[in-house]
Backbone as JSON Lines, residues from 0, in Angstrom:
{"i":0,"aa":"X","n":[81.75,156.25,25.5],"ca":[82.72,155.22,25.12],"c":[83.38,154.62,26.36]}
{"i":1,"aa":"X","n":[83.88,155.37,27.07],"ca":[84.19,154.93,28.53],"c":[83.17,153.84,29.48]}
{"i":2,"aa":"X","n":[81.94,154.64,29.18],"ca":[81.47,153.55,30.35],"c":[81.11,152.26,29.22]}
{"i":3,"aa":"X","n":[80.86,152.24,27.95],"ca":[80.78,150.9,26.89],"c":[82.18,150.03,27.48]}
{"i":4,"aa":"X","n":[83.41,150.6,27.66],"ca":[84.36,149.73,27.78],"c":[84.34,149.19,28.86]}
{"i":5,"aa":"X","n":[84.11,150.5,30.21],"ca":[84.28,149.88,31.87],"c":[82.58,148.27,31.31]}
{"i":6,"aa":"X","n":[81.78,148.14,30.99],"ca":[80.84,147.46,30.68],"c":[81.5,145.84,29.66]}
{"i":7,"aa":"X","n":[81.82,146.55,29.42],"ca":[82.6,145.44,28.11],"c":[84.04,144.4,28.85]}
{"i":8,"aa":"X","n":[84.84,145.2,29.3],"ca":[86.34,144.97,30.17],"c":[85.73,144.17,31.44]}
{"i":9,"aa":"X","n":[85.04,144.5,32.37],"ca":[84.51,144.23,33.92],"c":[83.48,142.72,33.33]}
{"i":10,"aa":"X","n":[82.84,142.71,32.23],"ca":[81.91,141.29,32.35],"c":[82.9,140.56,31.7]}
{"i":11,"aa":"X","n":[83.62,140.75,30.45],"ca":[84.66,139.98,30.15],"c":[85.45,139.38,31.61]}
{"i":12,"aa":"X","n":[86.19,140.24,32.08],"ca":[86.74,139.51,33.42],"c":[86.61,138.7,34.39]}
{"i":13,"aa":"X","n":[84.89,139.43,34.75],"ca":[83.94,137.8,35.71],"c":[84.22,136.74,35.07]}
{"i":14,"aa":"X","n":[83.89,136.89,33.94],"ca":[83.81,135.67,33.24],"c":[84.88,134.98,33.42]}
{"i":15,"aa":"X","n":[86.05,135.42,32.61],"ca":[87.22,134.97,32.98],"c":[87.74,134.53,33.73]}
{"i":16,"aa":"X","n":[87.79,135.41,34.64],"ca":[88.62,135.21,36.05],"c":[87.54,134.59,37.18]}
{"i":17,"aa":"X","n":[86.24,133.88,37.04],"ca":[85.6,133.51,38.0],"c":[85.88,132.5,38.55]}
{"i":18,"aa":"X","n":[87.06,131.47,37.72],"ca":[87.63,130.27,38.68],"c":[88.52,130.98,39.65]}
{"i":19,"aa":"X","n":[89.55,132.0,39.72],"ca":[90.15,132.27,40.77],"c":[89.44,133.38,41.66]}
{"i":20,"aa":"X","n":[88.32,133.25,41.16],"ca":[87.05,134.08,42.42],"c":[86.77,133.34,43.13]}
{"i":21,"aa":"X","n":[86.36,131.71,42.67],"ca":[86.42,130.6,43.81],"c":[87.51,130.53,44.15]}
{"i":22,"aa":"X","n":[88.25,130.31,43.96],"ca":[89.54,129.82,44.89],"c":[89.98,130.54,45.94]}
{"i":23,"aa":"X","n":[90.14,132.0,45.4],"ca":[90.4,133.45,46.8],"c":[89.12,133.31,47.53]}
{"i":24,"aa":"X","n":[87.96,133.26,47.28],"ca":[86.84,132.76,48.26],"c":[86.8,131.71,48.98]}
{"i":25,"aa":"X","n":[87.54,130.81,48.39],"ca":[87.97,129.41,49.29],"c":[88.89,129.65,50.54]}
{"i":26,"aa":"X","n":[89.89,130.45,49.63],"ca":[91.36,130.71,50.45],"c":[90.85,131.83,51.67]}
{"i":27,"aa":"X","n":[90.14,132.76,51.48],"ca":[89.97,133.54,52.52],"c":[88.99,133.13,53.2]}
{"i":28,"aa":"X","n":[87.6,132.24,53.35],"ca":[87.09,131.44,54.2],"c":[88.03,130.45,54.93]}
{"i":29,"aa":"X","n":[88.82,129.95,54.45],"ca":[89.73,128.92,55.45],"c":[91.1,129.95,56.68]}
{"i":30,"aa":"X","n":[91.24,130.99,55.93],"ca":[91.96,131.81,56.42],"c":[91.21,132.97,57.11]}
{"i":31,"aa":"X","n":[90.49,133.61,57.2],"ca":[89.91,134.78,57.73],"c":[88.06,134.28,58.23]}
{"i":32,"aa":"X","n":[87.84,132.99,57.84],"ca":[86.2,132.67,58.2],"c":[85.31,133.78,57.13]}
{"i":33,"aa":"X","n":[83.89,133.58,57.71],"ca":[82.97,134.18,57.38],"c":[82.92,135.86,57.6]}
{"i":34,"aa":"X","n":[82.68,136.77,57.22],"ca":[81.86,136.93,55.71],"c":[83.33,136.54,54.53]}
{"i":35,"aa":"X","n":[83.16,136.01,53.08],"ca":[84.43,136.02,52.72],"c":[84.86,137.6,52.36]}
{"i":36,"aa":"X","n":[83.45,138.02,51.98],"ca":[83.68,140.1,51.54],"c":[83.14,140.57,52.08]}
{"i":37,"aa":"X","n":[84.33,141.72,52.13],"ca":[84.01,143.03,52.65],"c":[83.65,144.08,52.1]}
{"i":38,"aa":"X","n":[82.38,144.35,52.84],"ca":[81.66,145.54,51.67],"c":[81.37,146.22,52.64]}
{"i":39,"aa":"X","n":[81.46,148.2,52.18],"ca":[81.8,149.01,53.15],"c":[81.2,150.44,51.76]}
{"i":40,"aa":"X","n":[80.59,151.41,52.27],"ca":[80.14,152.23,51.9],"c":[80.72,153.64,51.4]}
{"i":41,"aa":"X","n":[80.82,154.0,50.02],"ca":[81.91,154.74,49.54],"c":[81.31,155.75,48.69]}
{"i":42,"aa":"X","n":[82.12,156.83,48.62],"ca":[81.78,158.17,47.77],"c":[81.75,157.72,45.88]}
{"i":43,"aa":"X","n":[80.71,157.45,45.49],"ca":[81.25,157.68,44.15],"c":[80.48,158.93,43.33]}
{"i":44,"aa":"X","n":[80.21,158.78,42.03],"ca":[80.12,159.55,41.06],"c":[79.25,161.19,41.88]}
{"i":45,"aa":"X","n":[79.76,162.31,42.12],"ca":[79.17,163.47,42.64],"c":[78.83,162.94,44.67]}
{"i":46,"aa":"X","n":[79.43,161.98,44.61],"ca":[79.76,161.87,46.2],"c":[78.65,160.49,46.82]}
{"i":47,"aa":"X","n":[78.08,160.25,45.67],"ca":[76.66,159.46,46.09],"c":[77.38,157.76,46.87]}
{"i":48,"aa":"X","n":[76.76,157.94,47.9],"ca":[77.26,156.91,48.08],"c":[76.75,155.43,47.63]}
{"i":49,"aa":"X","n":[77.51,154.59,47.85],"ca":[77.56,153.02,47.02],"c":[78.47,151.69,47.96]}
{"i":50,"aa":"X","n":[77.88,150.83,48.04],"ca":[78.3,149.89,48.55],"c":[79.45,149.08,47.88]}
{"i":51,"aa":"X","n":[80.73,149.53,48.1],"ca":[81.81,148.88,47.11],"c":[82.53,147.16,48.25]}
{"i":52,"aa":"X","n":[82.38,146.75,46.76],"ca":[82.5,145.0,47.64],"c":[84.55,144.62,47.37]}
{"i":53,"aa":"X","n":[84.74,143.99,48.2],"ca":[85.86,143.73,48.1],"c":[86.36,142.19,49.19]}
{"i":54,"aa":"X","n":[87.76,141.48,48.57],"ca":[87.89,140.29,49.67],"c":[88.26,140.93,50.85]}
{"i":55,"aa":"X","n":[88.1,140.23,51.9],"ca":[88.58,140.58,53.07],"c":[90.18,140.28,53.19]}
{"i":56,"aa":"X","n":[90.67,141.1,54.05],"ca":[91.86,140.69,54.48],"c":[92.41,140.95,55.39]}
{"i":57,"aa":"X","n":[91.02,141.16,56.87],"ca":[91.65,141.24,58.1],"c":[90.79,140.43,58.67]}
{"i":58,"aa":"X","n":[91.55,140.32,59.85],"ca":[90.53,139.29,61.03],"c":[89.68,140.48,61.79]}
{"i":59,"aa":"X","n":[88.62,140.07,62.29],"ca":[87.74,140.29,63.0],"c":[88.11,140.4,64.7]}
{"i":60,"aa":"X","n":[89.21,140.76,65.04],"ca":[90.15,140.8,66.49],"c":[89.59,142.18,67.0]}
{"i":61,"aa":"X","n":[89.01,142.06,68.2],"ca":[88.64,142.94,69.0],"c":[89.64,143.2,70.27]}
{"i":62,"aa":"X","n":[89.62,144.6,71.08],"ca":[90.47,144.23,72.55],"c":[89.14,144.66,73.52]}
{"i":63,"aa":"X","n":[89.46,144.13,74.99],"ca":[88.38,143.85,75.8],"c":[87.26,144.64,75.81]}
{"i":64,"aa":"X","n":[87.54,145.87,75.39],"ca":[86.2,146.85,75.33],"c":[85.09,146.69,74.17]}
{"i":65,"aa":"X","n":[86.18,145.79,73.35],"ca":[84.92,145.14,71.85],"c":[85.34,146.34,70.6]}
{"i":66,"aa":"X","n":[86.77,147.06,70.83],"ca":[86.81,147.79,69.81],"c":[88.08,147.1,68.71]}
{"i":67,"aa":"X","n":[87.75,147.34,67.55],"ca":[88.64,146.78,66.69],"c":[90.01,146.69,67.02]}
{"i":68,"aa":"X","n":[90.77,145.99,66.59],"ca":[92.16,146.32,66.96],"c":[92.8,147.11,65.4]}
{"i":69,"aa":"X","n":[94.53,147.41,65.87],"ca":[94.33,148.6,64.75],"c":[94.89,147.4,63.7]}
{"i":70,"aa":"X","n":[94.86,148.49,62.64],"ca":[95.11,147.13,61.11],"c":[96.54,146.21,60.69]}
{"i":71,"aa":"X","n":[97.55,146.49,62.07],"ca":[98.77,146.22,61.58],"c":[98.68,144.6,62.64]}
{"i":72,"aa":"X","n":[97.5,144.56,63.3],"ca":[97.32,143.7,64.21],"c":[96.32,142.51,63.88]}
{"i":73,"aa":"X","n":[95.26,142.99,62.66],"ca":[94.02,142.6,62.19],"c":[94.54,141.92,60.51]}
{"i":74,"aa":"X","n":[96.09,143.12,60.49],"ca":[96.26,142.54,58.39],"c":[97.13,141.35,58.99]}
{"i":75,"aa":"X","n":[96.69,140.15,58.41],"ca":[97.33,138.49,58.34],"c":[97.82,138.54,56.86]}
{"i":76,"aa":"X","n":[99.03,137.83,57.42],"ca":[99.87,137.27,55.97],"c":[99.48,137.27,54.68]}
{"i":77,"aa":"X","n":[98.21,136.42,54.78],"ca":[97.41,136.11,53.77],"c":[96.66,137.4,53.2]}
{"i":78,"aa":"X","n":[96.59,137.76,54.04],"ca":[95.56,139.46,53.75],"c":[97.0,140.06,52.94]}
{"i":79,"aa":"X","n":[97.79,140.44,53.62],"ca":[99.1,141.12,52.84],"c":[99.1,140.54,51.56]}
{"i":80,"aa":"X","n":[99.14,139.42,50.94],"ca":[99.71,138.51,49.85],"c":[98.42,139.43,49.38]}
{"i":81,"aa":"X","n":[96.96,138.77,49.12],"ca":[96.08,139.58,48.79],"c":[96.13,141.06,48.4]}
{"i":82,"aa":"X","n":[96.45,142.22,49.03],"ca":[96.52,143.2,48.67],"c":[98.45,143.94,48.34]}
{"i":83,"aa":"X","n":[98.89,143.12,48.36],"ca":[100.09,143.23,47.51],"c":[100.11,143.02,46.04]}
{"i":84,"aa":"X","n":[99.11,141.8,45.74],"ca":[99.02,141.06,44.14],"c":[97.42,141.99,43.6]}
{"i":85,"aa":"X","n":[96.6,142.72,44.96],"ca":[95.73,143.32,44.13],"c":[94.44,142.46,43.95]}
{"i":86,"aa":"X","n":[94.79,141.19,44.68],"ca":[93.79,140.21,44.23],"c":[91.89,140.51,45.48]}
{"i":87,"aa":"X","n":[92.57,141.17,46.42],"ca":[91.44,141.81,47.14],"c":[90.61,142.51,46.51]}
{"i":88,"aa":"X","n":[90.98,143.01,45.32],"ca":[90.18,144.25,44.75],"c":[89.14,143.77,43.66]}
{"i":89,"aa":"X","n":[89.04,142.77,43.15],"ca":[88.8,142.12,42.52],"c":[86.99,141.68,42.5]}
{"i":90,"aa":"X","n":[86.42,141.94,43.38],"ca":[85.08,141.7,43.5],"c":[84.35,143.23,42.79]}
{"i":91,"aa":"X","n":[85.46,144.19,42.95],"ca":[85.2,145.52,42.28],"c":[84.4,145.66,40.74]}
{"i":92,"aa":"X","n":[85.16,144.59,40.2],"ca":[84.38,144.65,38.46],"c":[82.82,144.29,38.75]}
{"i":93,"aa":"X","n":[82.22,143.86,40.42],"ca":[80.7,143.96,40.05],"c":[80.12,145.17,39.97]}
{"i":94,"aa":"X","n":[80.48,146.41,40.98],"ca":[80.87,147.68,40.96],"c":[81.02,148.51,39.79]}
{"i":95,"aa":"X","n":[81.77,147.8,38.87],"ca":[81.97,148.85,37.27],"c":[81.08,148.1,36.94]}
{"i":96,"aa":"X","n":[80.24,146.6,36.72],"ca":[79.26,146.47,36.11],"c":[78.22,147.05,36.03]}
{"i":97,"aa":"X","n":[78.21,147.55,37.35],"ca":[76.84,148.27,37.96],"c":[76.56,149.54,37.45]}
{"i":98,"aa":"X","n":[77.74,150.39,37.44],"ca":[77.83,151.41,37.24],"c":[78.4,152.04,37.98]}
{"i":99,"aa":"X","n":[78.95,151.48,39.24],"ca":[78.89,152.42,40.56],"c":[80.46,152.98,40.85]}
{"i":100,"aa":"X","n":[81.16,151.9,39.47],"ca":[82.61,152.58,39.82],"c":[82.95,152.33,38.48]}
{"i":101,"aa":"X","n":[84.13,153.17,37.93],"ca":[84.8,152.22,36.5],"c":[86.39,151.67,36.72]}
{"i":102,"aa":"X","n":[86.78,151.27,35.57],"ca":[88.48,150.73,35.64],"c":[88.66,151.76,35.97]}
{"i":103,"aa":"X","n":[89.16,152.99,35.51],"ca":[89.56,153.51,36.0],"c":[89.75,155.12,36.41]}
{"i":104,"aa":"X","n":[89.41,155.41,37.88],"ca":[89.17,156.47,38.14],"c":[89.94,157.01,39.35]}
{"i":105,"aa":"X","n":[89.84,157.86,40.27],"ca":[90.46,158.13,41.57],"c":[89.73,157.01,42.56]}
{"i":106,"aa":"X","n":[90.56,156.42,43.45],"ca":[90.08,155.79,44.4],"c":[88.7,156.23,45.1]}
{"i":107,"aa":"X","n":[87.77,155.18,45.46],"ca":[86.69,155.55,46.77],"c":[87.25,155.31,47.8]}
{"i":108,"aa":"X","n":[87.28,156.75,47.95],"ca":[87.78,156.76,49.72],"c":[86.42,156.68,50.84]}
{"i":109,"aa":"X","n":[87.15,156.9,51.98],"ca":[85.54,156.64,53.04],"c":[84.58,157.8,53.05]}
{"i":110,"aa":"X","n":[84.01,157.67,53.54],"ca":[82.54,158.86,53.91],"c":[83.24,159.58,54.57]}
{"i":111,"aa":"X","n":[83.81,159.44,55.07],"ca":[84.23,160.41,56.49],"c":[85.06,161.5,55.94]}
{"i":112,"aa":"X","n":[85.8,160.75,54.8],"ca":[86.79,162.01,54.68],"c":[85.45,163.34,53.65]}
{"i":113,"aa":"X","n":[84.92,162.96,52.93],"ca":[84.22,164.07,52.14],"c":[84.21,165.44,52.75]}
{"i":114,"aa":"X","n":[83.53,165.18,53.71],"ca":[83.27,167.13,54.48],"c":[84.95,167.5,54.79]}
{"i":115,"aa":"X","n":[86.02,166.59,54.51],"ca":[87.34,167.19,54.52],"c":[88.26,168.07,53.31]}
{"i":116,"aa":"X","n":[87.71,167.43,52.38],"ca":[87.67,167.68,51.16],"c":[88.06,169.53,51.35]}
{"i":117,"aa":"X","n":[88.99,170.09,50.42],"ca":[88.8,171.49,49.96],"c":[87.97,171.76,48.41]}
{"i":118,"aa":"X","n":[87.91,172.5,48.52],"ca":[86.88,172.85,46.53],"c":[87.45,171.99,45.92]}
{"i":119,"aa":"X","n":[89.19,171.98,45.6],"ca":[89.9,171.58,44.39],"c":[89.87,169.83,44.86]}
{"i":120,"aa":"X","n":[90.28,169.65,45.71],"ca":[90.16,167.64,46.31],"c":[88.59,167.33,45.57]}
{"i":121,"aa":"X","n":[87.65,168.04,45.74],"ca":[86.4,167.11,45.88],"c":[85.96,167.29,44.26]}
{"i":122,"aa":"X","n":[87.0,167.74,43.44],"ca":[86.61,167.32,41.82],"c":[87.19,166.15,41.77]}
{"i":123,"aa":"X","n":[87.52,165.27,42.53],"ca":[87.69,163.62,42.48],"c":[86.56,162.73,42.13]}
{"i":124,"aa":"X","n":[85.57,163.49,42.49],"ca":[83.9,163.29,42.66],"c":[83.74,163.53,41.79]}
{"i":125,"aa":"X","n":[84.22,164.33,40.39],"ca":[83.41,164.55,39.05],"c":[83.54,163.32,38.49]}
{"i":126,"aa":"X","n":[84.17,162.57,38.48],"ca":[84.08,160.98,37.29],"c":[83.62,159.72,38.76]}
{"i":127,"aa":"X","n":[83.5,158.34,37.93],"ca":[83.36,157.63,38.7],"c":[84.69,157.44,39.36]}
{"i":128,"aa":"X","n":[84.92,156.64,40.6],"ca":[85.54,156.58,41.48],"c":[86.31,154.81,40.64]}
{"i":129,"aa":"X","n":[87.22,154.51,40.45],"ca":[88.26,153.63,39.81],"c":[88.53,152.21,40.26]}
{"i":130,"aa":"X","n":[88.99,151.35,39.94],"ca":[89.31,150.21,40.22],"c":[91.41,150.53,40.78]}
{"i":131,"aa":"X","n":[91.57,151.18,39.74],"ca":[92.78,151.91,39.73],"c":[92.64,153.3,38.91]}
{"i":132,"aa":"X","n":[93.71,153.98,39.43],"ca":[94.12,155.4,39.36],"c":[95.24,156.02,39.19]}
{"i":133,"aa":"X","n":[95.29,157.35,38.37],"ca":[96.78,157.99,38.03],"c":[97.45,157.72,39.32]}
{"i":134,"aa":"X","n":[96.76,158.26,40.71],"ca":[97.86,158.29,42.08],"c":[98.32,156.94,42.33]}
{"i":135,"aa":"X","n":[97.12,155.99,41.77],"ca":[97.84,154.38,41.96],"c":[99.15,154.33,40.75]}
{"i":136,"aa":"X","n":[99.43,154.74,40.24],"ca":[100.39,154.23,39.22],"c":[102.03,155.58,40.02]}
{"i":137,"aa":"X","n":[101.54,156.25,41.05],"ca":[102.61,157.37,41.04],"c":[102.72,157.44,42.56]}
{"i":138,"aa":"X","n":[102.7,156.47,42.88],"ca":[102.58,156.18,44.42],"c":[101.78,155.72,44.84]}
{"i":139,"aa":"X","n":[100.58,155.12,44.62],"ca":[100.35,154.45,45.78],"c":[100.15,154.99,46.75]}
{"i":140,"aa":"X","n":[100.22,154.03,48.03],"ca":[99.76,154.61,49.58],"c":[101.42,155.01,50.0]}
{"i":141,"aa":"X","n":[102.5,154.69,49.1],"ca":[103.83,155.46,49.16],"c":[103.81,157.36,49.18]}
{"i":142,"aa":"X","n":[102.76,158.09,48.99],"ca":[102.73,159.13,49.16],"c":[102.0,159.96,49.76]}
{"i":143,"aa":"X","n":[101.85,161.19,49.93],"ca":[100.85,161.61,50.66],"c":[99.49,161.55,50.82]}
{"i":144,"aa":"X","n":[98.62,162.48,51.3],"ca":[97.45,162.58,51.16],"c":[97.06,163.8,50.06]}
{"i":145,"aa":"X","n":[98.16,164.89,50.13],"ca":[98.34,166.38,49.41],"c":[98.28,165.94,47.79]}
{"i":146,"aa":"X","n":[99.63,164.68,48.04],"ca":[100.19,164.76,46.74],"c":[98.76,163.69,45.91]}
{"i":147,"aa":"X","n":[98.54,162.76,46.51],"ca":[97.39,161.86,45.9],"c":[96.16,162.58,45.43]}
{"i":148,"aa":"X","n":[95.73,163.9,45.92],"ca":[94.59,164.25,45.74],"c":[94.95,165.39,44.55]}
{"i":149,"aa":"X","n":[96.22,165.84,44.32],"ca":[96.71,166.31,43.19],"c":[96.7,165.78,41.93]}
{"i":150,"aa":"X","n":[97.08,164.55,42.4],"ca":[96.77,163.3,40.72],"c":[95.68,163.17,40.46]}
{"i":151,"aa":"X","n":[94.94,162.92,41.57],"ca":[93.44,162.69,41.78],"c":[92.61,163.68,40.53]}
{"i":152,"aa":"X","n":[93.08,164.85,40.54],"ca":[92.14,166.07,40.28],"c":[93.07,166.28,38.48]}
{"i":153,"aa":"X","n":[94.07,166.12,38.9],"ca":[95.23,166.4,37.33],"c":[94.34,165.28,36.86]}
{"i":154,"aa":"X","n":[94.05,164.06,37.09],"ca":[93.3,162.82,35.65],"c":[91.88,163.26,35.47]}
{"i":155,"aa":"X","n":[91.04,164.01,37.02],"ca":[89.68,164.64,36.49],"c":[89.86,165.19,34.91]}
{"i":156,"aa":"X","n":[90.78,166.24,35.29],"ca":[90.64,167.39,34.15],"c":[91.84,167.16,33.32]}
{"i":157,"aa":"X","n":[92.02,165.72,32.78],"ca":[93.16,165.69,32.07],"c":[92.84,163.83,31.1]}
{"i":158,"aa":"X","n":[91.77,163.53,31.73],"ca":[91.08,161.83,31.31],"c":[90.56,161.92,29.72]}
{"i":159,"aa":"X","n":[91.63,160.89,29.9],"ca":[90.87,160.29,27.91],"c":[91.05,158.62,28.04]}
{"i":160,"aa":"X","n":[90.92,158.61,26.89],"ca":[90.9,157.38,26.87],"c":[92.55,156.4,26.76]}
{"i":161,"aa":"X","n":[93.33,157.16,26.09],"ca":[94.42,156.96,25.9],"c":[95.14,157.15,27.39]}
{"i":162,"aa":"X","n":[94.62,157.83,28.28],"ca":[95.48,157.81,29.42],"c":[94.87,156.62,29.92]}
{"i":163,"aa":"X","n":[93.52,156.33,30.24],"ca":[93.01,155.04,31.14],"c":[93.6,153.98,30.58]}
{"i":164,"aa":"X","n":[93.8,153.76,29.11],"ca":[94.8,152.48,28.82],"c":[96.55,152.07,29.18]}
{"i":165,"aa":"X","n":[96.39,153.57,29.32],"ca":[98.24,154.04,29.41],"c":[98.25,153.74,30.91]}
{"i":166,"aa":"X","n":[97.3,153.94,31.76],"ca":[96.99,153.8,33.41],"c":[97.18,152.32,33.8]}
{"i":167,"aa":"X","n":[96.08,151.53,33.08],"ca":[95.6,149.88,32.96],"c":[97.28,149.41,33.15]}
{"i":168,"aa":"X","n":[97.98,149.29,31.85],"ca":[99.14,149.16,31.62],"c":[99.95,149.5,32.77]}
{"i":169,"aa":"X","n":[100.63,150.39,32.96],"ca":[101.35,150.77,34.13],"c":[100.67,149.75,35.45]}
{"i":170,"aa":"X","n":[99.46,150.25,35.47],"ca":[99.03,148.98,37.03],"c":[99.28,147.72,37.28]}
{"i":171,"aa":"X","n":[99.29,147.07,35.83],"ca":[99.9,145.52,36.11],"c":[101.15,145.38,36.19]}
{"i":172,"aa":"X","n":[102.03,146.49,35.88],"ca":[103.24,146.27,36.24],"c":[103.93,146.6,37.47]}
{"i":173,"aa":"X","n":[103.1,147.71,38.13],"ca":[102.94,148.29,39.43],"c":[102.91,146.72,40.64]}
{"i":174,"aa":"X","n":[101.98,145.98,39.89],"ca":[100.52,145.09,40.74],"c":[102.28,143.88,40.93]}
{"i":175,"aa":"X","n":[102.81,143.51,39.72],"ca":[103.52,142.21,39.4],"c":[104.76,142.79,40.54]}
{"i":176,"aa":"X","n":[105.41,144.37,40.38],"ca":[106.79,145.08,41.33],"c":[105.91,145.12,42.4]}
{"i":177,"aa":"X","n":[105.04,144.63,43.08],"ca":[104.62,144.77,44.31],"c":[104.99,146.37,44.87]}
{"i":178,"aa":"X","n":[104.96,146.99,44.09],"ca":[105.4,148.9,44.06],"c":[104.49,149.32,45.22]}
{"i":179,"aa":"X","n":[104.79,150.99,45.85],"ca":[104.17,151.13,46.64],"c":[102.55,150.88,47.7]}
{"i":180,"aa":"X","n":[103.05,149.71,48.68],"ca":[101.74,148.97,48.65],"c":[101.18,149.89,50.18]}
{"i":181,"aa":"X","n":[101.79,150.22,50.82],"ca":[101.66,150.82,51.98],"c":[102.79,152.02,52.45]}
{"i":182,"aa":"X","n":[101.82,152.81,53.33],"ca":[102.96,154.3,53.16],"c":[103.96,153.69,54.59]}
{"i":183,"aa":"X","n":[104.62,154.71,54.5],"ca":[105.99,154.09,55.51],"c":[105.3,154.0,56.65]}
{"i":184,"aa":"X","n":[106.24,152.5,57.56],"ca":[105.51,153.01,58.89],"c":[103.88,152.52,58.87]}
{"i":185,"aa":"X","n":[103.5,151.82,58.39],"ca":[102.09,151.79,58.25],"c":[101.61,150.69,57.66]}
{"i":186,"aa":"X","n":[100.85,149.73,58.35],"ca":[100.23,148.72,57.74],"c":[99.39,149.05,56.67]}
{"i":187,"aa":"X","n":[98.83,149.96,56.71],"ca":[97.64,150.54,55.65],"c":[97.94,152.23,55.53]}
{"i":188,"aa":"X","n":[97.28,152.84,54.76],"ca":[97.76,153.96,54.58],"c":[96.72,155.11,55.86]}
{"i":189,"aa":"X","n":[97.24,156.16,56.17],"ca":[96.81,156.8,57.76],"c":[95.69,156.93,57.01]}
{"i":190,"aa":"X","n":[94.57,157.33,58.09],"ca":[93.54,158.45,57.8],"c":[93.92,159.92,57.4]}
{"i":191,"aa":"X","n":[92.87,160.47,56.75],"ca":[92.7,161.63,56.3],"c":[92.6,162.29,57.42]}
{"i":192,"aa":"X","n":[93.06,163.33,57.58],"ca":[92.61,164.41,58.66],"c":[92.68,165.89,58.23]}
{"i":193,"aa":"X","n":[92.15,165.87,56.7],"ca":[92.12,167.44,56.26],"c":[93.43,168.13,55.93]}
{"i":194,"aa":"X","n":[93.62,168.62,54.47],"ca":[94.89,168.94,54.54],"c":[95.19,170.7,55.3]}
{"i":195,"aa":"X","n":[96.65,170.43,55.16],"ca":[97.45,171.82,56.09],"c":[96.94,172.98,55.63]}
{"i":196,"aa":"X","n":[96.27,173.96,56.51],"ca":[96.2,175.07,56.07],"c":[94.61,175.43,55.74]}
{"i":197,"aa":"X","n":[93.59,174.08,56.09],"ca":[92.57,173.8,55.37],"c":[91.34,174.81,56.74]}
């Protein structure tokens, strides 16, 4: 029933929402250039990885050695507005079409962090990986890494259907309070570096 709806919800929406797919594709080619998305390689269902697509919302700014600059230097205005309203995320419903992610599950985080993972973190990996998530509705990148991978694992072994609607709900109101969009101190939320004690 879950994946009938992530199937049902995600093509309804292209549909829908494909005039302001042109327009944020407009808006972030005039603002950020070519590619307009960013697609970057992510853990989903049992860790497999998947190419999850998303708008861009940094510049392409290197320093003389040709290495990126960091993200508080690379996120532009426009990128902020974007992932404040959520509207970056949005190329994602091709992703739940596919199969490769649903509405809603624990975030895909990067490759890198997996081998960081303890036993109990990496049941994040038992469902698909989300558009949004319990930790998105209870912080955001406003909280830890400890506490996120706690929600993470409480909606594994706690998901129905009545919570993913009860989730949906809460997110647009999250999305409209511009609620925790970044952790303190931080253009984007830190890297993982394995939790304490690990």
């Amino acid at each position: 029933m879950k994946r009938l709806l992530d199937i049902l919800i995600s093509s309804i929406a292209l549909v829908i929402l494909s005039p302001i797919f042109l327009i944020i594709a407009y808006k972030v080619k005039k603002n950020l250039g070519s590619p307009v998305l960013f697609k970057q390689t992510r853990p989903g269902l049992s860790g497999k990885p998947f190419k999850m697509i998303k708008f861009r919302t940094m510049k392409d700014a290197v320093d003389k050695d040709g290495n990126p600059l960091p993200d508080a230097e690379r996120l532009t205005d426009f990128g902020k507005m974007l992932r404040a309203t959520s509207l970056d995320e949005m190329p994602e419903l091709w992703n739940v079409l596919k199969g490769e992610m649903s509405i809603v599950g624990p975030r895909p985080l990067l490759m890198e962090y997996v081998s960081l993972y303890n036993e109990e973190q990496a049941k994040r990996h038992n469902v698909r990986p989300g558009i949004t998530g319990y930790a998105q509705i209870n912080g955001r990148n406003a909280i830890s890494w400890e506490e996120k991978f706690k929600l993470d694992v409480w909606y594994v072994e706690n998901q129905s259907l009545w919570l993913d609607f009860k989730i949906m709900l809460q997110t647009v109101k999250k999305v409209i309070a511009k609620d925790d969009i970044n952790a303190a101190n931080d253009a984007t939320m830190p890297k993982f570096t394995g939790s304490k004690g690990e």
